[in-house]
C-alpha positions as CSV (number, residue, x, y, z in Angstrom):
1,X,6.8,2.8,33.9
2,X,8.1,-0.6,34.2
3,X,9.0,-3.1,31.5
4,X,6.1,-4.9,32.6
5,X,3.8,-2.6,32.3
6,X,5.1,-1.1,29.3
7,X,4.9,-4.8,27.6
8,X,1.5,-5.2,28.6
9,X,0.2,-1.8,27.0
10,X,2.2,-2.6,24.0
11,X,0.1,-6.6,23.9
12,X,-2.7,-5.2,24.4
13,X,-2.6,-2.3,21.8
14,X,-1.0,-5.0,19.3
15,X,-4.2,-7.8,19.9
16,X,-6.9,-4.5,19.7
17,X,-5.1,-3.7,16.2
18,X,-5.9,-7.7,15.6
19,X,-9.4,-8.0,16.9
20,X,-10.6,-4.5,14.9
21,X,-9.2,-6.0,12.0
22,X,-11.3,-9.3,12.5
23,X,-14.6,-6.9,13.2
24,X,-13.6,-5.2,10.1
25,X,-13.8,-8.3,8.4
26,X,-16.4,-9.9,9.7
27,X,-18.3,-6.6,8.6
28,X,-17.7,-6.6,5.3
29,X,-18.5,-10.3,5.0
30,X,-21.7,-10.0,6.2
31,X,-22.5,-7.1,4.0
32,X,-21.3,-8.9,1.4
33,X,-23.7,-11.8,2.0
34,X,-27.0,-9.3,2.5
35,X,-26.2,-8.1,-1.1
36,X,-25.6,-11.5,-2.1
37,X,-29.2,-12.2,-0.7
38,X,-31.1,-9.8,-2.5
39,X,-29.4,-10.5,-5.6
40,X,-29.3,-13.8,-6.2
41,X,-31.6,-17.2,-4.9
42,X,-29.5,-19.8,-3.0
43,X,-27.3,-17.3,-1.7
44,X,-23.9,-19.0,-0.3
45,X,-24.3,-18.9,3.7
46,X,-22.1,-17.0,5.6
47,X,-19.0,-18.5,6.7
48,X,-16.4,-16.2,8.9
49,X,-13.0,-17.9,8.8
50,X,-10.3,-17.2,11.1
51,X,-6.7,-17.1,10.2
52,X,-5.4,-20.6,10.0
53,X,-2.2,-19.5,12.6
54,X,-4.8,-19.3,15.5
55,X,-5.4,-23.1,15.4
56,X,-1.6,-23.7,16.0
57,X,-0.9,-22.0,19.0
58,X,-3.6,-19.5,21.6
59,X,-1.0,-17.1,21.5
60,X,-1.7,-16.4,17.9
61,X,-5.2,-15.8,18.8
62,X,-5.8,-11.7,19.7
63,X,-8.9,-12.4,22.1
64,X,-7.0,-14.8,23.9
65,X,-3.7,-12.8,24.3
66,X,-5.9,-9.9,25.6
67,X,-7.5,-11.6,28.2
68,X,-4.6,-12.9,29.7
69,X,-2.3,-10.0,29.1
70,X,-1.3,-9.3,32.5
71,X,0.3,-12.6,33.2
72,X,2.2,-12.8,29.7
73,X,3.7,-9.4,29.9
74,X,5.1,-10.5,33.8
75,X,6.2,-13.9,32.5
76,X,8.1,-11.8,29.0
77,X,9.8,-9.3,31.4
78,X,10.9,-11.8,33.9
79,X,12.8,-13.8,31.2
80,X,14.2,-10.5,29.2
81,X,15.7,-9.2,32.6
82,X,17.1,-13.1,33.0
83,X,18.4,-12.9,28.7
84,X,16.4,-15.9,28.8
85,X,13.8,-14.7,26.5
86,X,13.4,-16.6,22.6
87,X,10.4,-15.4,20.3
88,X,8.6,-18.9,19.6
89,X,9.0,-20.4,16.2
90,X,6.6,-18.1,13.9
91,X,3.8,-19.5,11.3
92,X,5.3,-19.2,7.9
93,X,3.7,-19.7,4.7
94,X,4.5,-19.6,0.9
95,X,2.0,-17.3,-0.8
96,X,2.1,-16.0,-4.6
97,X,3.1,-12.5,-5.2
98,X,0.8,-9.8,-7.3
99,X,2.9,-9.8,-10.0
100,X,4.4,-12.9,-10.5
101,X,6.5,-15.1,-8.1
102,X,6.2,-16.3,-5.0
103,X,6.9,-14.8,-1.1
104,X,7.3,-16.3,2.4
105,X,4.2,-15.3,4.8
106,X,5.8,-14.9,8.5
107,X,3.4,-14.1,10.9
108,X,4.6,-14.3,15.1
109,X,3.0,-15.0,18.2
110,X,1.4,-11.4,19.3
111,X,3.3,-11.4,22.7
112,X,6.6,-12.3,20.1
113,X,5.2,-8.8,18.0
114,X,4.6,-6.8,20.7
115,X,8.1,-7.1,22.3
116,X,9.4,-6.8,18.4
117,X,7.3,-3.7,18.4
118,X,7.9,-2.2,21.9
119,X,12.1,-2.5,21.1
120,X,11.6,-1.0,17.8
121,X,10.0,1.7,19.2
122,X,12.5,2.6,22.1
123,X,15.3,2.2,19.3
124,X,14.2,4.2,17.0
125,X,13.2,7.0,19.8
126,X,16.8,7.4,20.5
127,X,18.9,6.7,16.9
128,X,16.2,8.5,15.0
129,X,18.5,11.8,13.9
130,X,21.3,9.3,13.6
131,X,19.4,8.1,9.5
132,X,20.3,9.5,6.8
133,X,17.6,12.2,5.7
134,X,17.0,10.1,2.4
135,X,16.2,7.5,3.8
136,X,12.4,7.2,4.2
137,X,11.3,3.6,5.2
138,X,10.2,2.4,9.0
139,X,10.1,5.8,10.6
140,X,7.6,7.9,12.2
141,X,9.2,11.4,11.1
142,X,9.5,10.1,6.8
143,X,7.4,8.5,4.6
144,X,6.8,7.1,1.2
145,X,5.1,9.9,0.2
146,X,8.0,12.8,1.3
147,X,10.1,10.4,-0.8
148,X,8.6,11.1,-4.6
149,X,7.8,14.6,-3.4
150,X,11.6,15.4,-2.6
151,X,13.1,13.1,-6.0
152,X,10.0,15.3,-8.1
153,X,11.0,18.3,-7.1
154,X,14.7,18.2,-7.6
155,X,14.5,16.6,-10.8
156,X,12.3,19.2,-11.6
157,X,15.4,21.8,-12.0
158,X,17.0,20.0,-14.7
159,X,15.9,19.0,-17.8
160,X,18.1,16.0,-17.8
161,X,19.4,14.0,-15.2
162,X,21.7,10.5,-14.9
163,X,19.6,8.3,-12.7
164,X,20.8,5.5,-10.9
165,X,18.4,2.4,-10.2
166,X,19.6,-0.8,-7.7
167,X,17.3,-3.9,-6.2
168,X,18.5,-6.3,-4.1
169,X,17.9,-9.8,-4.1
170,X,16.1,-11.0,-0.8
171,X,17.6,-8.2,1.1
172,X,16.1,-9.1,4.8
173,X,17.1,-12.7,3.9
174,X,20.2,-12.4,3.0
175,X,21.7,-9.8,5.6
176,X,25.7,-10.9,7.2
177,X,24.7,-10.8,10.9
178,X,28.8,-10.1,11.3
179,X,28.0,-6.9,9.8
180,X,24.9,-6.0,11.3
181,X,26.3,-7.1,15.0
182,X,28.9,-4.9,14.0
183,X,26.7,-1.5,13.1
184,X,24.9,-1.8,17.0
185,X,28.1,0.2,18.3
186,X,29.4,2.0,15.6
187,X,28.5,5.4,14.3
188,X,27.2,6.8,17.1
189,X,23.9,4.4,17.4
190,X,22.5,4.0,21.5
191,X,22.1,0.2,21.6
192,X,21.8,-1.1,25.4
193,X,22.7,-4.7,26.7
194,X,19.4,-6.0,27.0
195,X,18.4,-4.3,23.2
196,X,21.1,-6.3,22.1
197,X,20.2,-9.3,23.6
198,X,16.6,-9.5,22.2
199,X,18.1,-8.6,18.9
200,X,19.7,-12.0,19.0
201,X,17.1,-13.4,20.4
202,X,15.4,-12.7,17.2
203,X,18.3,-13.3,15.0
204,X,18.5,-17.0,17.1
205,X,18.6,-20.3,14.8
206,X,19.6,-18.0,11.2
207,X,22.8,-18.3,10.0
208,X,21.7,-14.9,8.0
209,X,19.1,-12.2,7.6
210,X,16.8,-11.0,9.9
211,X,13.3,-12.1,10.5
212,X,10.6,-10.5,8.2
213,X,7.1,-10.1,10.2
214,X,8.7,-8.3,13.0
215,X,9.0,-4.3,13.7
216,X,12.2,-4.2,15.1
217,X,13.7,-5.9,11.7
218,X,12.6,-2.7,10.1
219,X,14.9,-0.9,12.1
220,X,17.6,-3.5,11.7
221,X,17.4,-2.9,7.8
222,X,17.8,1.1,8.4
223,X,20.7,0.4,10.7
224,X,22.5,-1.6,8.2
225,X,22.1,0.7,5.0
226,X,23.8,3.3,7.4
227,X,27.3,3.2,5.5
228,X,25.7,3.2,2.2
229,X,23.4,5.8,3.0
230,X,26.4,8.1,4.4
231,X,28.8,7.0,1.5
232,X,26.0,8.0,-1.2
233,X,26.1,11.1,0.7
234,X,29.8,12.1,0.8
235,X,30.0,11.2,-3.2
236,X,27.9,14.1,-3.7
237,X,24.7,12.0,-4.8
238,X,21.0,12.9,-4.5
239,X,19.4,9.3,-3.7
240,X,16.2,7.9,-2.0
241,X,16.3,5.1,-0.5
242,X,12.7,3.2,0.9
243,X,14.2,-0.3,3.0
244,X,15.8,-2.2,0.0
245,X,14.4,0.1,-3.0
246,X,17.4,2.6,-4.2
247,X,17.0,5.6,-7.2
248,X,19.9,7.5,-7.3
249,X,20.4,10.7,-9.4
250,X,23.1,13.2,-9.8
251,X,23.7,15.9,-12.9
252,X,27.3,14.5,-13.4
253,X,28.1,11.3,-15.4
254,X,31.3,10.5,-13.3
255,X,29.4,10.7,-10.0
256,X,26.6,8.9,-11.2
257,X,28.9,5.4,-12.3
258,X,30.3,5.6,-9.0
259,X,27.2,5.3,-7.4
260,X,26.9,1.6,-8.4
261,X,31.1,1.0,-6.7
262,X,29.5,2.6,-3.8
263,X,26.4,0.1,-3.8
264,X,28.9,-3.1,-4.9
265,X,30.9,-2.5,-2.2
266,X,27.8,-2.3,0.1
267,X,26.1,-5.2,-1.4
268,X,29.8,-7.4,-0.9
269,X,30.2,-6.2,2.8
270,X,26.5,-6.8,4.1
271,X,26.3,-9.8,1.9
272,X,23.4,-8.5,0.1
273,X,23.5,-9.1,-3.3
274,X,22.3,-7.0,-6.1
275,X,19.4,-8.3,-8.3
276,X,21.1,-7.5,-11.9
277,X,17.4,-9.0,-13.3
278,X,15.4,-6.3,-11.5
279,X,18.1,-3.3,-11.2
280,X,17.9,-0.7,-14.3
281,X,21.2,0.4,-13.6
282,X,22.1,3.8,-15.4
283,X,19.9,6.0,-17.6
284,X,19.5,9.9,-18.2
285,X,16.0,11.0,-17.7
286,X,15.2,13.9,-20.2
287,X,12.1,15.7,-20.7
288,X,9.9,14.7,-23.6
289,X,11.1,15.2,-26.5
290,X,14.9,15.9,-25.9
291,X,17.3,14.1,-27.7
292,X,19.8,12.3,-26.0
293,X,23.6,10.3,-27.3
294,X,22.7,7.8,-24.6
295,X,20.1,5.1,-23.3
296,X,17.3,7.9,-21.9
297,X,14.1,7.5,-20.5
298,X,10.8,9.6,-20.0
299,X,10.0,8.8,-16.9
300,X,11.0,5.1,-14.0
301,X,8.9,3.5,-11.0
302,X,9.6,3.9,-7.5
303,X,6.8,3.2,-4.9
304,X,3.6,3.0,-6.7
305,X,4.3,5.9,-8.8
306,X,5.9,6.6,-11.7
307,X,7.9,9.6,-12.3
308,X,9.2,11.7,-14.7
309,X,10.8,15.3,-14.8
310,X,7.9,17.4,-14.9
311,X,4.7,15.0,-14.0
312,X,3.8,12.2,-11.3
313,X,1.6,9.4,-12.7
314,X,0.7,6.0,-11.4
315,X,2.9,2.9,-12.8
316,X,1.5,1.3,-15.1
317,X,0.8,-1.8,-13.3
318,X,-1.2,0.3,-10.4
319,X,-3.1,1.8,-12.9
320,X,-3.9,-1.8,-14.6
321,X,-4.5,-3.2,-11.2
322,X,-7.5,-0.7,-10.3
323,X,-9.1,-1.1,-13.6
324,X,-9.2,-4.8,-13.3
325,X,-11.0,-4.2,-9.5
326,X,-13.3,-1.7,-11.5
327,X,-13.7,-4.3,-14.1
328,X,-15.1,-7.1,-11.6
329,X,-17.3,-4.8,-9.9
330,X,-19.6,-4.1,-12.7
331,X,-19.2,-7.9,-14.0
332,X,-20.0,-9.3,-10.3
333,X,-23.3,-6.3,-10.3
334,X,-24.0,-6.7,-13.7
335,X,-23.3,-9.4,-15.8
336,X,-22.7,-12.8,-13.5
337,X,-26.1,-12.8,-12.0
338,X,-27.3,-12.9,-15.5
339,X,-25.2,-15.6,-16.6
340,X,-27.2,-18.4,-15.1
341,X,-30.0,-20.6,-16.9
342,X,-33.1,-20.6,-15.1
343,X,-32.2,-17.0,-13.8
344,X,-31.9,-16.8,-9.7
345,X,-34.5,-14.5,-7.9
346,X,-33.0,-11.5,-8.6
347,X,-34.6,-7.6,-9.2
348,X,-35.4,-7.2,-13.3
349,X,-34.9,-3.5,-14.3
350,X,-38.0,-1.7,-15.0
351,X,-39.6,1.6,-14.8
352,X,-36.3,3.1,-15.7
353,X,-34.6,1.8,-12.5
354,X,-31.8,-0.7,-12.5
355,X,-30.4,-1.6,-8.7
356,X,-27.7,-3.7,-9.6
357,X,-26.3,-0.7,-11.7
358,X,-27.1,1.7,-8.3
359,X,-24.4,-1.1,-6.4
360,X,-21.9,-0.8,-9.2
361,X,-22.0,2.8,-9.2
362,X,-22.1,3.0,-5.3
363,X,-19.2,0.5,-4.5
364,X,-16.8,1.6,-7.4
365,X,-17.6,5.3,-5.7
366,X,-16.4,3.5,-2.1
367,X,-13.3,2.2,-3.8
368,X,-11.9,5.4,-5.3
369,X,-13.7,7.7,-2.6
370,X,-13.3,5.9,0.8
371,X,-17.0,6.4,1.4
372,X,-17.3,10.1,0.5
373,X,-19.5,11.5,-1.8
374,X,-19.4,13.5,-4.9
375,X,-21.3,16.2,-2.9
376,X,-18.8,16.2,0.1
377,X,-15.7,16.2,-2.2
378,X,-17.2,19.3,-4.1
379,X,-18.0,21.2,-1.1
380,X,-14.4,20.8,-0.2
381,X,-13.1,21.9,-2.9
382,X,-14.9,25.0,-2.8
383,X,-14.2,25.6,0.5
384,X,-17.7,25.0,2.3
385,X,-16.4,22.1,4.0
386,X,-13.0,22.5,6.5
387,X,-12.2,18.9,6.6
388,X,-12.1,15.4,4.6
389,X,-10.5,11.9,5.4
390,X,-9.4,10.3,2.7
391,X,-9.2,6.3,2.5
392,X,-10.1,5.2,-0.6
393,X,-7.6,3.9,-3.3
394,X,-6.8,7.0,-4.7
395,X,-5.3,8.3,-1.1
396,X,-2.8,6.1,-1.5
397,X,-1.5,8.6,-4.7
398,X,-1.8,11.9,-2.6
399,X,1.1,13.7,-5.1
400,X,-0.2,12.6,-8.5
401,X,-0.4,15.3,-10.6
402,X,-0.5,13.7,-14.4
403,X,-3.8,15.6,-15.4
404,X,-3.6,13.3,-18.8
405,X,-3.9,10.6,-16.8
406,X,-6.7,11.1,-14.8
407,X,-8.7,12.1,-17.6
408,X,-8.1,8.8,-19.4
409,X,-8.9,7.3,-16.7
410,X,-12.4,8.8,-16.5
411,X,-12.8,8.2,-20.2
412,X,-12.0,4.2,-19.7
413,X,-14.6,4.5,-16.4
414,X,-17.3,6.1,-18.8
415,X,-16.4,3.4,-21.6
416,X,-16.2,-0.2,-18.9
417,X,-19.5,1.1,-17.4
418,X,-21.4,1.5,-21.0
419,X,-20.1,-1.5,-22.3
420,X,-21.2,-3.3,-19.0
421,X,-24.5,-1.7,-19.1
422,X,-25.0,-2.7,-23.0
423,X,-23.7,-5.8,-22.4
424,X,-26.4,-6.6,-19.5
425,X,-29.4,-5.3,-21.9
426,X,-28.0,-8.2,-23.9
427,X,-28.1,-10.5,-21.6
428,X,-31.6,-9.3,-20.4
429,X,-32.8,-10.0,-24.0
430,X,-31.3,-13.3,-23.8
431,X,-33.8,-14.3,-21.1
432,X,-36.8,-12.6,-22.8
433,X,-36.5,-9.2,-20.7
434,X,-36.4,-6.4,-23.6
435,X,-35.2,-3.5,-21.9
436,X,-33.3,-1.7,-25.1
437,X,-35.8,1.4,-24.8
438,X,-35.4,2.3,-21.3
439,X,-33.0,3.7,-18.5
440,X,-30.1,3.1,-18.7
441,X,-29.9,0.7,-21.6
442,X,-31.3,3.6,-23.6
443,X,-27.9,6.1,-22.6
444,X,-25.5,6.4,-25.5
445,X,-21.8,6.8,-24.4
446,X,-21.7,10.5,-24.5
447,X,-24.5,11.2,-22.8
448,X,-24.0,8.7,-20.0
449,X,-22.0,11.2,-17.4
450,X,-24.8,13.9,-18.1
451,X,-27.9,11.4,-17.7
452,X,-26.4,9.6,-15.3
453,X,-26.0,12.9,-13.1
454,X,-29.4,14.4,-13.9
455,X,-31.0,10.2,-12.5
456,X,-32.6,11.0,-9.2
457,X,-33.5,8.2,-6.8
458,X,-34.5,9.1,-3.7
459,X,-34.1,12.7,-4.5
460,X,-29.9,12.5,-4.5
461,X,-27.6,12.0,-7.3
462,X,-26.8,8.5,-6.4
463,X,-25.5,7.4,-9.9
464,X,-23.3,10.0,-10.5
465,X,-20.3,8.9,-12.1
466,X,-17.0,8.7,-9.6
467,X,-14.3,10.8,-11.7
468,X,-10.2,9.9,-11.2
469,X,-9.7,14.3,-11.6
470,X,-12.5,14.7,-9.2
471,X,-10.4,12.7,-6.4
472,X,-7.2,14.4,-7.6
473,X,-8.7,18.1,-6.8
474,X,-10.0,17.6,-3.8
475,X,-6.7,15.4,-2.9
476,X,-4.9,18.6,-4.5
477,X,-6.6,21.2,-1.7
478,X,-6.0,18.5,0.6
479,X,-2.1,18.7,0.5
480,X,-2.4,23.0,0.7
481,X,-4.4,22.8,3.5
482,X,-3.0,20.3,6.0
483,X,-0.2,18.8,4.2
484,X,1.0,15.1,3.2
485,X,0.6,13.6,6.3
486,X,-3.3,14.3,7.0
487,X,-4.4,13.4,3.3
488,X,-2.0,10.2,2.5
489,X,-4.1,6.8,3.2
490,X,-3.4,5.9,6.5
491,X,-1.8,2.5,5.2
492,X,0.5,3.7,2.3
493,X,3.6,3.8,4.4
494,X,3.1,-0.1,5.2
495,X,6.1,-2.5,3.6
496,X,5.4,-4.0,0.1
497,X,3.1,-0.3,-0.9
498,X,2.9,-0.1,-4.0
499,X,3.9,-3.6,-5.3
């Protein structure tokens, strides 16, 4: 197939992803504004926005790219046979981080990320099984989630290992291109003429670092961890490595404090420095209630998760992160519609039936579940269903197993929806509704799961409460019966997972 037409299957696969995404959006919005309807008077209209990037240029826009794909693929090819070709300046934006901070937004022109894409793609084809085997980030054959598998597992055979923990400060912008220039022909990686020459194309106008916002930058940062990656290896070092994020562990002290003059002489050679803020540097990792003569910890983050030697859990700040989402569910269902004086024209609870509650229950079900039911996940389990796609957030921690966990977590679920629901009844008798006597104002804490369950409406279980350890089991027979890859959310091997 020519370049041509290899550029224009690549556009127009790049502005579908784009235009679903829109749909998708559009969907939810208007969902959003039907329960918005019935739940409160003077309902906000609907407004679909577009992303603010389309405005500057058509070529940002997906529905125009597609419809003239034919002639921006011949006019892309013409000037990459010619060396002639230059991405166009990309839309960049300052937006705070999650946790703190701020982070530069670049987004390019699609025909700009679909050549990106297309050369990502070819390279990574051919220098695949040139990677190191620990390194998991940007390739179709690893992922996040066959990183903590592999680090659980072999710090499962010790009791106590030295761990090794580096960050780097703005690693993509920060990269010497002398060095990366230098790593296209050297051990043994297949870089042709015209590869190289988009490569600088791309790299075009820095005096460092390569473009974030583009594929073929996520095989630019695997190509220049290379020597690190093989010099971790000859040391004798057990390490995972996910783009920039490094945990490195070894049994010996002596090979573990060489781990950091192997990353110090990486960081001063690929002018990437390391963030001595962010880095933990060297600890020993012990079971519970070992004693140890040096610093020791129980358990340290890497990609969402936080592990430990004989348990995987979600960090802490995940784990804070869902409740607060769980948290504004019930308050937007439950509590703000009530918080107005004259009260919107909105559904009163009575004859034991409380819809808001039904909502709460239903989308907190959708955001741990993906959409599946109790029922579905049950049958599963059991066997008396073959299959199950996963998407909700929980899919995203395929390989937690910290049983402790989960059940706190479905104590806190049981505890946030009683309080909500109390704290409603008040509100109800606020505005002269008294609905103290009846369902489910009436449900004391520990009977709330049970009642909950036995509530029919419509003939289904349609309140039952979503459970953190139900999700885990059925994610549990998931990973026996078709493995990692079929169970993991289909987006938790995207950059930034896990932030």
């Amino acid at each position: 197939m020519s370049l041509e037409l290899q550029l224009r299957e690549r556009l127009v696969a790049e502005c579908e992803r784009w235009i679903e995404r829109h749909h998708a959006y559009h969907n939810h919005l208007n969902s959003e504004w039907l329960r918005n309807k019935a739940r409160i008077a003077d309902a906000p209209p609907k407004v679909v926005q577009v992303p603010e990037y389309w405005d500057v240029d058509r070529k940002f826009n997906p529905f125009y790219v597609r419809s003239n794909a034919s002639a921006i693929a011949r006019s892309i090819a013409g000037k990459i046979r010619s060396s002639t070709y230059r991405p166009h300046k990309p839309f960049q934006k300052t937006i705070p981080k999650p946790g703190g901070g701020q982070r530069e937004l670049t987004v390019y022109q699609i025909p700009d990320a679909a050549v990106s894409g297309y050369f990502y793609s070819r390279l990574l084809a051919k220098n695949r099984h040139r990677f190191s085997s620990f390194s998991y980030a940007y390739r179709n054959d690893r992922n996040v989630h066959f990183a903590i598998q592999d680090i659980a597992v072999d710090l499962a055979q010790n009791a106590r290992t030295f761990i090794a923990e580096f960050d780097f400060s703005d690693f993509f912008g920060s990269i010497n291109h002398e060095y990366l220039l230098s790593q296209l022909h050297e051990n043994g990686f297949f870089v042709s003429d015209e590869e190289k020459a988009v490569i600088k194309a791309f790299l075009h106008g820095r005096e460092q670092g390569i473009p974030q916002g583009t594929s073929l930058s996520l095989f630019l940062a695997n190509l220049v961890c290379w020597r690190l990656d093989k010099s971790l290896e000859k040391g004798g070092l057990k390490f995972a490595r996910y783009a920039d994020d490094t945990v490195i562990w070894s049994p010996s002290y002596t090979a573990i404090c060489e781990s950091f003059n192997i990353v110090n002489a990486f960081s001063l050679e690929a002018g990437v420095p390391i963030n001595l803020k962010k880095s933990e540097g060297i600890n020993l990792l012990s079971r519970e209630g070992l004693s140890s003569e040096i610093a020791s910890k129980g358990s340290f983050d890497f990609l969402g998760y936080s592990i430990s030697v004989d348990k995987i859990s979600v960090k802490i700040k995940t784990v804070q992160r869902i409740k607060k989402q769980i948290s504004y569910i019930l308050y937007r269902n439950l509590l703000q519609p009530l918080k107005t004086v004259p009260l919107g024209a909105m559904i009163i609870p009575a004859n034991d039936r409380d819809k808001a509650l039904l909502v709460a229950i239903s989308q907190i079900r959708r955001y741990l579940y993906g959409g599946l039911l109790h029922r579905e996940m049950w049958a599963y389990i059991k066997g008396r269903r073959k299959t199950l796609h996963f998407k909700g957030v929980m899919s995203f921690y395929p390989l937690l197993n910290d049983e402790a966990q989960l059940r706190a977590l479905d104590g806190w679920l049981v505890s946030v929806v009683h309080r909500s629901v109390q704290a409603r009844s008040k509100l109800l008798l606020s505005h002269g509704f008294d609905r103290r006597h009846s369902f489910p104002f009436n449900v004391r804490r520990d009977d709330l799961v049970a009642k909950y369950r036995k509530k029919r409406i419509g003939g289904k279980r349609l309140l039952e409460m979503p459970s953190f350890q139900l999700v885990f089991k059925a994610l549990e027979r998931g990973l026996l019966e078709s493995g990692i890859e079929r169970v993991m959310h289909p987006e938790s091997s995207k950059y930034g997972y896990g932030a």
